[in-house]
KOLMI-72924 format. One record per residue (C-alpha): y, x, z; residue in one letter. Coordinates in pm, whole numbers, plus 32768, in hexadecimal, padded with zeros to 4 digits. Last residue first. Example, Ala and Ser with C-alpha at 12.3 -4.5 7.8 and 13.67 -1.06 7.14 Angstrom:
2
7F96855782CAS 7E3E84CE830CA 
END
This chain:
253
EEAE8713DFF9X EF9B8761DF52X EFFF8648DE59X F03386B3DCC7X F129866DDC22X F1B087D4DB89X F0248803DB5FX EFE786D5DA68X F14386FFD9DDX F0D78870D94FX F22788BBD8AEX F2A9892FD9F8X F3618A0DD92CX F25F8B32D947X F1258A6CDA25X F0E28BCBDA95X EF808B34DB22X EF4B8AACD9C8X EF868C16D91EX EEAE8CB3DA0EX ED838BB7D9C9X EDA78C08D86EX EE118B36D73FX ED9F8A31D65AX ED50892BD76BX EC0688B4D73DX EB6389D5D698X EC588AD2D746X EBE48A31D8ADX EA6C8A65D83CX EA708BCAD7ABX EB188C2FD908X EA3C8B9ADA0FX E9218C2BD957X E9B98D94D954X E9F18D4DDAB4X E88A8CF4DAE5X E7608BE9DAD5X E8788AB7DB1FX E86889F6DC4DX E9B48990DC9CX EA578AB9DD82X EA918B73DC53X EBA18C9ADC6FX ECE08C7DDBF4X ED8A8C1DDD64X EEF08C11DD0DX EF258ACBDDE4X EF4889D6DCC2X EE1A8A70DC17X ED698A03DD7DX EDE5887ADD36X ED838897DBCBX EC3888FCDBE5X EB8B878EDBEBX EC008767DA97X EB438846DA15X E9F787A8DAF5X EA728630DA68X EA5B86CBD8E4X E919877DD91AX E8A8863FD9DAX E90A8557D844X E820868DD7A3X E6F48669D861X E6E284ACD856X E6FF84EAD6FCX E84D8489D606X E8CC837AD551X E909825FD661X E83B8165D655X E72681A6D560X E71E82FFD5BEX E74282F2D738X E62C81C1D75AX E51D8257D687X E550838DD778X E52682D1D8A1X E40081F8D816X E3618324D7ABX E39783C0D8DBX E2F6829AD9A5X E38781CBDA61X E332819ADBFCX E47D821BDC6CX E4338348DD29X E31183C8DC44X E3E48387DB15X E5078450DB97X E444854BDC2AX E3BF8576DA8FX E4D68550D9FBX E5948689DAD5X E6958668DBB0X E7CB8720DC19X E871862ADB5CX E9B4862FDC30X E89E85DEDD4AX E979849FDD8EX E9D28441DC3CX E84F847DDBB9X E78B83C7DD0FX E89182CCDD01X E86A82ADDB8CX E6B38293DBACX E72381B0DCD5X E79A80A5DC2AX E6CC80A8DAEAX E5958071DBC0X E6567F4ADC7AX E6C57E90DB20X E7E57E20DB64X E7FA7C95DB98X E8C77BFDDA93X E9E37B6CDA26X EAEE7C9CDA8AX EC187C67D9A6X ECE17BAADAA9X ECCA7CE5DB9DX EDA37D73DA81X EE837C97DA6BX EEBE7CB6DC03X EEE47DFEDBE5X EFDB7DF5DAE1X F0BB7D43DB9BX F09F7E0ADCD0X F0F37F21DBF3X F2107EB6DB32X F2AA7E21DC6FX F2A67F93DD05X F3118045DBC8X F4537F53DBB4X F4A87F2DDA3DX F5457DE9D9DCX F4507CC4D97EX F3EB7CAED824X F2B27DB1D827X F21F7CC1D950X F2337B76D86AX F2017C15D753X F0B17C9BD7A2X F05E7D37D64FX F1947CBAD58CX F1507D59D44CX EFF17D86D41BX EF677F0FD4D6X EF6C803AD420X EE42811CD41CX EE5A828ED4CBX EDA583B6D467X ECD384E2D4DFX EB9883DDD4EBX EC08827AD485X EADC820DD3EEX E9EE8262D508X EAA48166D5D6X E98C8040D5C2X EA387EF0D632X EA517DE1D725X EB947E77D799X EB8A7E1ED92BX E9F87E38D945X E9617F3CD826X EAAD7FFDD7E5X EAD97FD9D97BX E9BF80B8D9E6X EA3081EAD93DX EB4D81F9DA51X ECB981A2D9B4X EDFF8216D9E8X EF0B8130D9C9X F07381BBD946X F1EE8168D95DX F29D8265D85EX F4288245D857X F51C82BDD786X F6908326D770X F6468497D6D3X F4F38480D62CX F3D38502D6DFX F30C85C4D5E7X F17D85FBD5DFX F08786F5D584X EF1B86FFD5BEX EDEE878DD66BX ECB4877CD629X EB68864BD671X EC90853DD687X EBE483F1D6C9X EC8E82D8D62CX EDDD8254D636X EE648115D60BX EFBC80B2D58AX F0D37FBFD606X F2457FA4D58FX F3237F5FD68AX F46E7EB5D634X F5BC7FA0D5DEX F66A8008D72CX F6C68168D697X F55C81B7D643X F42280F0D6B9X F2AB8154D6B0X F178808BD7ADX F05F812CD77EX EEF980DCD7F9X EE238235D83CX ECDF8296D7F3X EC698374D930X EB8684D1D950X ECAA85B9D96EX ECBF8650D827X EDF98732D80FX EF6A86B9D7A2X F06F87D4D767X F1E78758D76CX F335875CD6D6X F45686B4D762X F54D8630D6A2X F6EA864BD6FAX F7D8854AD738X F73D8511D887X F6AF83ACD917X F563842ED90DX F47C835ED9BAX F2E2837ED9CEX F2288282DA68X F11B8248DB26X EFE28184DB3BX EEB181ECDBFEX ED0E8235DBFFX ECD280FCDB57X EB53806CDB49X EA948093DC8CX EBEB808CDD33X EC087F56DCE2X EBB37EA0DE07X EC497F7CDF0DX EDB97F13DE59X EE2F802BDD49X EF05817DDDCAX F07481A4DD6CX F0E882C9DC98X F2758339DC6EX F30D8445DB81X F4828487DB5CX F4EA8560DA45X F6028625DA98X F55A8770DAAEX F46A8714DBA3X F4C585DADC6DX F376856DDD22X F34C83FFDDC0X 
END
């Protein structure tokens, strides 16, 4: 658990046998009287939201892939309880295409899992129950090419290309490619831009502001973090405010 600025921020890790599909779920609390305002930047998830103020009921949205940064206010008196998503889950927990929801969020019916949103808030309960919803979802068998084309992407933080992709998991780039738009609004290039940017984050953290991903040169390194983040890589690292909640929580390693 992290307390930073009186907000409290917690993250649990999913069971072995999703961790193909959910990287974690946490939560964001701010029992304050004041807001909080924060900077969002593309991480490479779509996220499941849980939103409640002053003890009102949760209301439930889903959010897309975020290819630039974005605003957002936690009220005074709220809570945020979140799921974050690998790509693989639109197709296998959701059953649906996410390129719709790019940069936004849809709402979810009224009462989307009422019978876990109704019970009083305890982040660890939340979690295990959720977990075990979402293992419900899986019906089918994943596909093993699709499996370790996002290992190979999450775990290189897309550090590679179509084409070693393809080679290593016996589909073509076409396929790949064909795959990424229809599924999830973007190519297979632009969705490991987003996973190398994010990748950075740890050595911003530390003051380092040179590229140790992969990128052609500073002046590279530089262009990229603005387009996905709207400032500079010394302006993250300063984290002014500790408005950059993605680097106020983030684990040392």
């Amino acid at each position: 658990m992290i307390r930073e600025d009186d907000y409290i921020f917690r993250e649990s890790q999913p069971p072995q046998g999703l961790a193909d599909f959910v990287k974690y779920c946490w939560y964001v609390h701010n029992p304050g009287e004041k807001k909080h305002h924060f900077t969002i930047f593309p991480d490479g998830h779509f996220d499941l939201l849980f939103r409640s103020r002053n003890g009102s009921p949760f209301t439930a949205v889903l959010s897309g892939i975020f290819t630039k940064e974005f605003s957002c206010v936690v009220p005074p008196a709220s809570l945020i309880f979140g799921v974050s998503f690998r790509l693989p889950a639109a197709e296998y927990i959701w059953k649906r295409k996410i390129g719709d929801i790019t940069d936004t969020e849809e709402p979810l019916p009224a009462g989307f899992w009422k019978d876990v949103a109704a019970l009083p808030f305890d982040f660890s309960l939340y979690a295990t129950r959720i977990m075990t919803l979402l293992q419900q979802q899986i019906t089918k068998p994943t596909d093993p090419r699709k499996q370790q084309l996002f290992r190979l992407l999450y775990g290189s933080n897309g550090n590679i290309s179509v084409e070693e992709a393809a080679e290593t998991c016996y589909w073509s780039t076409r396929q790949i490619n064909r795959y990424f738009a229809g599924h999830f609004g973007m190519s297979f290039k632009a969705f490991s831009n987003i996973l190398r940017y994010r990748a950075s984050f740890e050595q911003l953290k530390q003051g380092n502001l040179y590229p140790e991903q992969p990128y052609a040169d500073q002046a590279h390194f530089i262009r990229e973090v603005r387009k996905y983040s709207g400032v500079t890589p010394k302006e993250i690292a300063a984290n002014k405010n500790g408005g950059f909640i993605q680097l106020s929580t983030l684990r040392e390693n």
